[in-house]
C-alpha positions in Angstrom: -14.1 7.7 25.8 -14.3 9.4 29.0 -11.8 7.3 31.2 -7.7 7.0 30.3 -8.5 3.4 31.2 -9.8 0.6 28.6 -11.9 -2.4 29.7 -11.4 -5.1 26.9 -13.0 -8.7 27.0 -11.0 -11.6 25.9 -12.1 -14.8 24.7 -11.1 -18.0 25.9 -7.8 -18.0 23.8 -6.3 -14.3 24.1 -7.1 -14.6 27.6 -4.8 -17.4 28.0 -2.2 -15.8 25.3 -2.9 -12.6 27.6 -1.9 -14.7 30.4 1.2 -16.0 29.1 2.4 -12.5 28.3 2.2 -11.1 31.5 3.7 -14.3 32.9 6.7 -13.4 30.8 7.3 -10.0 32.0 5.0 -8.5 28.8 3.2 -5.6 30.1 -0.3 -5.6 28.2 -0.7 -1.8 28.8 2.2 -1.7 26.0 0.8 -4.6 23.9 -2.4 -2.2 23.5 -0.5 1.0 23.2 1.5 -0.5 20.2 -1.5 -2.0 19.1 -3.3 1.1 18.9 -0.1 2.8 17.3 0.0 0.2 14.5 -3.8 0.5 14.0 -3.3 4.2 13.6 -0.7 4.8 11.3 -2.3 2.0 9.1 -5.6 4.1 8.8 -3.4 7.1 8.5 -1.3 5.6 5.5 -4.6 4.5 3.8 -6.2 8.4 3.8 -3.3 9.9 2.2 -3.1 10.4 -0.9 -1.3 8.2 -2.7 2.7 8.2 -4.1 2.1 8.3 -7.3 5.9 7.9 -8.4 6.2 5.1 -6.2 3.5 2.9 -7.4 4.5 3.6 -11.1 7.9 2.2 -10.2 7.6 -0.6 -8.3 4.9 -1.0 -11.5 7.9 -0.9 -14.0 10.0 -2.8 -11.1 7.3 -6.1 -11.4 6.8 -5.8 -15.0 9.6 -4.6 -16.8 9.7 -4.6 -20.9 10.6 -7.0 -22.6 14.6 -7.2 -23.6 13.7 -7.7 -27.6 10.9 -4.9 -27.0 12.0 -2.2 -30.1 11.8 1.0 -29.1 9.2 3.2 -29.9 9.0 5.3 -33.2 8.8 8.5 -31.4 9.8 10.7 -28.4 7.4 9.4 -25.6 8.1 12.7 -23.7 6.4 14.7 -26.5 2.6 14.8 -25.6 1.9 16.1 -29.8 4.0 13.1 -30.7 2.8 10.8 -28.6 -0.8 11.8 -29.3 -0.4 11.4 -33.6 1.0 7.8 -32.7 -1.8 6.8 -31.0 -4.5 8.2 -33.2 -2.1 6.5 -36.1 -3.0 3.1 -34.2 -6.2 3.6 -33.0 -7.4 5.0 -36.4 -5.6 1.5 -37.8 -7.1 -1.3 -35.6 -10.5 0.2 -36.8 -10.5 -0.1 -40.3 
């Protein structure tokens, strides 16, 4: 873009909506600039990387266990515990 200025064609209906806007005191050079802004930070918030913390939460938040869920046999912090348990089930369903 070589110019600070934007040339945008509007269709029948935004031009009208466009119309209105202006008639009400909306200035459209602030319509685009938020526009624009919102755009942005949208595209900005999709290249991140993601929260991992947060999406496990609000994870645990939707889907919660169970109240009558019984707790597991062993300590889910310890990755040599948790490992045998699951080789103990896996090693179960298949024969």
């Amino acid at each position: 873009m070589g110019s600070r200025l934007v040339n945008v064609r509007l269709d029948p209906d935004r031009f009208r909506k466009a119309r209105t806007l202006r008639a009400r005191g909306v200035a459209l050079s602030d319509v685009v600039r938020e526009a624009i802004d919102e755009q942005f930070a949208a595209l900005q918030r999709s290249t991140s990387p993601p929260d991992v913390r947060t999406i496990v939460r609000r994870i645990f938040e939707q889907h919660p266990d169970p109240s009558d869920l019984p707790g597991r046999e062993y300590d889910v912090h310890d990755r040599r515990a948790a490992r045998a348990a699951i080789l103990r089930k896996v090693r179960r369903v298949r024969r």
